[in-house]
N, C-alpha and C positions, 0 to 999 in steps of 0.2 A: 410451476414454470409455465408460462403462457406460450401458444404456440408461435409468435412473431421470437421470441427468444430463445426458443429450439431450431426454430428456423435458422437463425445467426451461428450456430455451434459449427465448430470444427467437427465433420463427419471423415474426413479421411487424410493420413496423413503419406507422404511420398519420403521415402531416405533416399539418397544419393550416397552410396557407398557401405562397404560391410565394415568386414574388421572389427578391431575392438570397438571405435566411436561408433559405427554403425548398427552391429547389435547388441551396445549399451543401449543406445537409445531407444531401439525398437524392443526389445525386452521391457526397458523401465516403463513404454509409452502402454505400452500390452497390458504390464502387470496393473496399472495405474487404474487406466479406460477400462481394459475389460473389453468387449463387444462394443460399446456407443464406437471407439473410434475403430477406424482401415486403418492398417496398415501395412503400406508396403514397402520391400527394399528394394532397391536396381545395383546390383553391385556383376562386377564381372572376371571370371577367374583369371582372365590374361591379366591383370592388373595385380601386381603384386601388394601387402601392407608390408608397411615397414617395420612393425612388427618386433622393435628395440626396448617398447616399455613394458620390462619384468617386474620390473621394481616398483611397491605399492608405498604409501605412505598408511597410519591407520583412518584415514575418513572412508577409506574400502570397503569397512566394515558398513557404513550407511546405505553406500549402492549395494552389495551383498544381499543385506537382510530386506532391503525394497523388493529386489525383484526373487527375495525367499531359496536365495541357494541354502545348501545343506552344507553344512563348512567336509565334512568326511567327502561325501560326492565331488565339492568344489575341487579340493585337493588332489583327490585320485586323476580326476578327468584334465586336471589344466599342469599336473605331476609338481605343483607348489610345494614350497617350502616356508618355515617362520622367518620372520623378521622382525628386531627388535632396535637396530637403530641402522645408522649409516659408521661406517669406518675410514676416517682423512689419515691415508699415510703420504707422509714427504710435502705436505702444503705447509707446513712452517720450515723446516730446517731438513735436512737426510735424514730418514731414519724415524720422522718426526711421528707421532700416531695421537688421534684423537677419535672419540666417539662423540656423534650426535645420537644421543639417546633419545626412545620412544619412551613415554610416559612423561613424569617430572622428577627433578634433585630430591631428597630428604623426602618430609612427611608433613600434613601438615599440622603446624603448632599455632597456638592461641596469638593473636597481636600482631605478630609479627612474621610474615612470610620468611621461606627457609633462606634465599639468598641472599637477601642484607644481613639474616643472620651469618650464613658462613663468612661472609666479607666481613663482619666485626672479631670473629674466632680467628681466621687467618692474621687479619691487623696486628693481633693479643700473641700471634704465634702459636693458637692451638685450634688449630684445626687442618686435617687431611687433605688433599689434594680433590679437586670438586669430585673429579669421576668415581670418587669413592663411595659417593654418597647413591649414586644412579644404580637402582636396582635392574633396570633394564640395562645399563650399557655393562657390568661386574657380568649380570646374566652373558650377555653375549662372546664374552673376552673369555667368558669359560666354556663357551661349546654348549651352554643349557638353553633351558626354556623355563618359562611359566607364563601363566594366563591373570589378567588384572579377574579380579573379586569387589564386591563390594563392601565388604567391611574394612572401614576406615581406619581401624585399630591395627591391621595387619600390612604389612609394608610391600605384598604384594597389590593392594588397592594403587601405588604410585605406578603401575606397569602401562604401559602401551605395545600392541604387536601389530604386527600387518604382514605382507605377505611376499613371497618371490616367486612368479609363475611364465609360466609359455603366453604368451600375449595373442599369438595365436590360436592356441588352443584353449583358451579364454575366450573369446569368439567365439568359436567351434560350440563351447558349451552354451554361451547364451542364446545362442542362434537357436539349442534345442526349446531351450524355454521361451522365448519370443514365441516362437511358431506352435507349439503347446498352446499359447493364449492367445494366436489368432492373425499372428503378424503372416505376411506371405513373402518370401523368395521373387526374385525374375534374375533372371542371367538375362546381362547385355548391357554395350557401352553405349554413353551418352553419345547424340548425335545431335541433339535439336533440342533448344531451348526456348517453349513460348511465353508470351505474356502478354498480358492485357496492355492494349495502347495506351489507354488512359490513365492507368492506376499504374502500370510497369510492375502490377504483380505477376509472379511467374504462374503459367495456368497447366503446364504439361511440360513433359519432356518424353523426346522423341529419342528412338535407341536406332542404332546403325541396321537395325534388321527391320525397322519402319514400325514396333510397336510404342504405343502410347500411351504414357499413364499420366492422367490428370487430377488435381488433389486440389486441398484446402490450404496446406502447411506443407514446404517442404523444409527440410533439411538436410543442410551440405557436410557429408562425412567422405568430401572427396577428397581428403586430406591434402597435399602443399599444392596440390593441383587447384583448388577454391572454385571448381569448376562455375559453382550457382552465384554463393556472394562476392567473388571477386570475376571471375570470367561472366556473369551472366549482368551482375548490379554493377561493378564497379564499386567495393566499398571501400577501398582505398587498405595502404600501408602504414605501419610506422614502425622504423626502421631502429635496432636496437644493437646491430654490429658496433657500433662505437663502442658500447659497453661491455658484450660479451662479441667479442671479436671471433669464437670459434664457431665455424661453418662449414663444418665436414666432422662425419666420425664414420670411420670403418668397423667392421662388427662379424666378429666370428665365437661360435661354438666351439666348444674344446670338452674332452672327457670328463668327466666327476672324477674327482681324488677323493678321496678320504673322508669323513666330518665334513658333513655337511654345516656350515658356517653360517647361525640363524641373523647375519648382515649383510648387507652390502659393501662391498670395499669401494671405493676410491681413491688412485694414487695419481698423484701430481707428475706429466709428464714434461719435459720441454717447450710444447707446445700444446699442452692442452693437460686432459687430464684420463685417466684410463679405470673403466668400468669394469666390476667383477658382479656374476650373481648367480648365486649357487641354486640350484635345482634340486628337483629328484633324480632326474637320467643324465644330465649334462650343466657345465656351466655357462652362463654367456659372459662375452667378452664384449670390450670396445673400449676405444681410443677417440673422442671427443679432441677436434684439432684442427688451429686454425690454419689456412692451406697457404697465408702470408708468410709462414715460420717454418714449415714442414710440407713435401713433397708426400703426395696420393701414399708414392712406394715406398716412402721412407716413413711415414706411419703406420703402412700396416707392416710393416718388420719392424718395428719395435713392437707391436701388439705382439705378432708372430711371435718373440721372440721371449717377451712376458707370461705368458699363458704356463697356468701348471697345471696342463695337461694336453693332450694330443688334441690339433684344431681336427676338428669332424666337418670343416665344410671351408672352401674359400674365401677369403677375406671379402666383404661384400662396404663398397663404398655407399655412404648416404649424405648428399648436399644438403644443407639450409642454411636460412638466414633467419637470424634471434631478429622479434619484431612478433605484431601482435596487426589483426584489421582495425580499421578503425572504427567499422561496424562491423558486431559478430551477428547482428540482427535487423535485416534490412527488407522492410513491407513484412512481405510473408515468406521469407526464407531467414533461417535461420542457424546458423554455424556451430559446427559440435566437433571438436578433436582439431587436428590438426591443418584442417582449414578453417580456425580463430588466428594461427601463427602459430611460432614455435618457442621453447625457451629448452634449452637444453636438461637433461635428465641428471643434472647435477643431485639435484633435492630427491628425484623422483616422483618426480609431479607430473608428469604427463599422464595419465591415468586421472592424475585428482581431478586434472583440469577440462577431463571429458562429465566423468559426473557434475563436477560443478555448474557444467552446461546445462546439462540433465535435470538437475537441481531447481536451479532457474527459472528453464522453460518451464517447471512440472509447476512450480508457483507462479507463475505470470503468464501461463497457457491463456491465447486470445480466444476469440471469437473469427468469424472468417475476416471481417474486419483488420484486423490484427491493428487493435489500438497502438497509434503509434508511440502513447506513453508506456505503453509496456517494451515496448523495445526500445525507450530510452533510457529504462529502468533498468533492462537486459545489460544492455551496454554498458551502462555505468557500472552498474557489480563487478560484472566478469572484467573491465578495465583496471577495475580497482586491484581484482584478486591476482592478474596478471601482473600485475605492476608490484604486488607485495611480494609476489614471488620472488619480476624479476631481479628485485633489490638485494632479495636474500641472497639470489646466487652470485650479484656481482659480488657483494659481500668478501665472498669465499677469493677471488681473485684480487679484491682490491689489498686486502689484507692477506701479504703472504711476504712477511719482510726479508726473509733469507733467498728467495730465489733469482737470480740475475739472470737470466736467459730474457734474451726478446720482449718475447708476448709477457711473460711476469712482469718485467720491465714497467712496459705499458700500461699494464692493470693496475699494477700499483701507481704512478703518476698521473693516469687519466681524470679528468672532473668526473666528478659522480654524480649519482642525481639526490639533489637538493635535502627530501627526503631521508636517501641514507646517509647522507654525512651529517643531517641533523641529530639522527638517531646513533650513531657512531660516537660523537663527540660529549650527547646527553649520555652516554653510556661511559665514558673516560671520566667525567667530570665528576657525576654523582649514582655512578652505579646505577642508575635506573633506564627501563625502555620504556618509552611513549608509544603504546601500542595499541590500533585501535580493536574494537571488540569485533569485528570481522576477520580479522588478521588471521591468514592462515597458520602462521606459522606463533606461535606462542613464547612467552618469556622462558620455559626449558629451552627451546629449539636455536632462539638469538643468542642464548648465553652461553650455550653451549660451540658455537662455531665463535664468537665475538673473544671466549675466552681460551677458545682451544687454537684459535687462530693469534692469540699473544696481545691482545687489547684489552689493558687492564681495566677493570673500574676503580675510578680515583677516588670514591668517598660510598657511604651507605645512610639507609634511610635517618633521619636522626631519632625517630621513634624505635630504632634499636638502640640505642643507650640507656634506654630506662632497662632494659633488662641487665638481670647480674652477669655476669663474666662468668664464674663459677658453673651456673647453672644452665646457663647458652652450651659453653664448651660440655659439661658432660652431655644434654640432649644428643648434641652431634656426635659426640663417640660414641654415644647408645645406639645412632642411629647406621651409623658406621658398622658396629658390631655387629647387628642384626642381619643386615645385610652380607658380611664378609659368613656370620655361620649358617645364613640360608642359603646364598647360591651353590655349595657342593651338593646339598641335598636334595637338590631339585635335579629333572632329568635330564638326560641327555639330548641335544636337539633331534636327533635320528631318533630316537626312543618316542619321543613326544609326535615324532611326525607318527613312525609303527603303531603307535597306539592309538591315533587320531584313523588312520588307515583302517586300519582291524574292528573300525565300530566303536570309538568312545565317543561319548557325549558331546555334540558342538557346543559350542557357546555361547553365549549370549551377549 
């Protein structure tokens, strides 16, 4: 490296903001750099996070093992629990229940992928009902656990897990490990934001008590506030309430019961829809609700009134608007969490959507410069992965044919966007999703809400007809069986957590 190109490097980086987006990033920037980069944070305790996303998905596991947690430590310190998929009650009819299961359906077979195979056994009248097939969602519906392996012969290889933790106290722990590798702390609110006249990159930020830190790279974790790219750049809105209309959710803690429950629940309420997520020491609650349909008081009393168990803190209201900036990366600032926008915690992707950032920056890290192709490139990604998302969640609302209230009303008659009703209608037609190889969400994940949500697929690939009928249908019972006599045998989710606790091996 010649010295006019060490010259150029990024030597010190500035976060705006703590919390989870905040010390993800300063951990992942830490573990990464090393010593070459600063880093520091400005975050201030009068400022609360908001601090609602428990709920992981499994790409967790990528940021995890980056910044080198201990899966035993991790759990202890942030009082997590397993997760092995999500739980829809009452989004199709009363009563209605579906799993979106982690991993994939069946196992895989020679030729021919497992779900045009069951769509051809179904056709013929023999074959199960799909969720039979899901080692992870059978796992869940029984209170167990187990961990995916590599050997492909074994029907635990189809598993996916992730995780349900304090979001909070997720933080709390990365903040140790950041600081371990070099990051530094300041208490104090933003006061004063500089920048270069010419270029309009930002050079300092100034704190209400007159200190001043000046950087290379900053980054905005000042969550709906956007303090740097939308209050300092102006990088604009786009606005996604048309689609997902709900823009309020209240949120309270309630006791632990019983069985610890290795999912998520989500149940369809009137007006929106109402979050479960079980812990080690408590559960968290919330009500997702749009405020057109439903009053602040008359939300959190049906929360209140849901809860199976005693609320341990006051109903706590939190405003947004579904919408994304239109630059999450503008000069030399750069947006991570919930100053990129917001998309409601249906999926549980808020969490994904901070690493993803993380992700990004750590492959397209500039130079002081901060080539502006890279933050076109920035942009374009995280646009993309936002928009895959937000499709999936409309998804869940657009299709939900038995509910007559209001807001269902709505969801279900609304235009969608172009994209999902393409992908909707290729799925009615010929069984198949057109997905691209980015796509956060995979062919388990759409078929699983697409078919648990009551939208059939009308035909299957036609390279399933060369196979026999005979020998399709027994595969699937075999595969069936296998699954119905392993998950008794496997543990208990409490048991898996105690033994994960007590010093058993992480995983890998």
């Amino acid at each position: 490296m010649t010295s006019t190109s060490a010259d150029r490097r990024i030597s010190k980086v500035v976060i705006l903001g703590g919390g989870a987006a905040g010390w993800m990033t300063a951990s992942a920037l830490a573990k990464s750099f090393g010593p070459r980069l600063r880093i520091e944070l400005l975050e201030s305790d009068e400022i609360g996070t908001i601090g609602v996303g428990e709920a992981t998905i499994p790409t967790i596991h990528w940021f995890n093992q980056l910044v080198g947690l201990d899966e035993a430590e991790f759990l202890r310190a942030t009082m997590a629990s397993y997760k092995l998929g999500i739980e829809f009650v009452d989004w199709t009819r009363p009563g209605g229940r579906y799993i979106h299961p982690f991993g994939y359906y069946g196992i895989t077979l020679p030729g021919v992928s497992f779900f045009p195979r069951w769509l051809k056994a179904r056709r013929e009248g023999r074959a199960a009902e799909l969720a039979r097939y899901s080692m992870a969602g059978e796992l869940a519906r029984a209170g167990r656990v187990a961990f995916p392996v590599d050997d492909q012969k074994s029907i635990l290889s189809t598993l996916g897990y992730a995780y349900h933790f304090d979001a909070g106290l997720y933080g709390r722990h990365l903040r140790t490990i950041a600081e371990a590798n070099g990051a530094v702390r300041h208490e104090g609110k933003l006061a004063q934001v500089e920048r270069d006249p010419e270029s309009g990159f930002v050079t300092a930020l100034t704190t209400e008590r007159g200190e001043r830190f000046d950087g290379d790279l900053f980054i905005d974790c000042s969550g709906f506030r956007a303090l740097l790219i939308e209050g300092a750049l102006g990088a604009g809105f786009e606005d996604w309430s048309h689609w997902l209309p709900c823009d309020r959710a209240v949120a309270v803690p309630c006791e632990k019961v019983d069985g610890i429950t290795p999912f998520t629940r989500s149940t369809a309420r009137a007006a929106g829809w109402q979050w479960r997520i079980p812990l080690q020491h408590r559960t968290g609650n919330g009500y997702v609700y749009s405020s057109n349909y439903i009053s602040d008081v008359d939300a959190a009393r049906v929360l209140l009134e849901n809860l199976d168990g005693v609320a341990l803190a006051d109903p706590r209201i939190i405003r947004f608007k579904a919408g994304r900036r239109r630059k999450c990366w503008d000069r030399n600032v750069v947006a991570i969490g919930l100053s990129t926008g917001f998309l409601e915690p249906l999926e549980s992707t808020s969490l994904h959507l901070i690493q993803s950032g993380i992700a990004k920056l750590l492959s397209l890290f500039p130079d002081r410069d901060c080539d502006p192709g890279l933050a076109a490139q920035f942009n374009r990604l995280f646009a993309a992965d936002m928009d895959n998302i937000k499709d999936f969640i409309i998804l869940h609302y657009h299709a939900a044919p038995e509910k007559k209230d209001p807001l269902w009303e709505y969801c279900r008659h609304m235009p969608i966007p172009e994209n999902l009703s393409q992908r909707i209608e290729d799925f009615r037609r010929s069984g198949r999703l057109m997905l691209g190889t980015d796509d956060l969400f995979k062919e388990t994940s759409w078929v699983a809400v697409l078919h648990g949500q009551g939208i059939e697929a009308g035909s299957y690939h036609p390279l399933t007809d060369t196979l026999d009928s005979d020998l399709n249908a027994a595969q699937l019972a075999q595969i069936e069986q296998v699954i119905a006599r392993s998950v008794p045998t496997l543990p208990l989710h409490e048991d898996a957590l105690k033994a994960m606790l007590a010093g058993g091996a992480a995983r890998r």
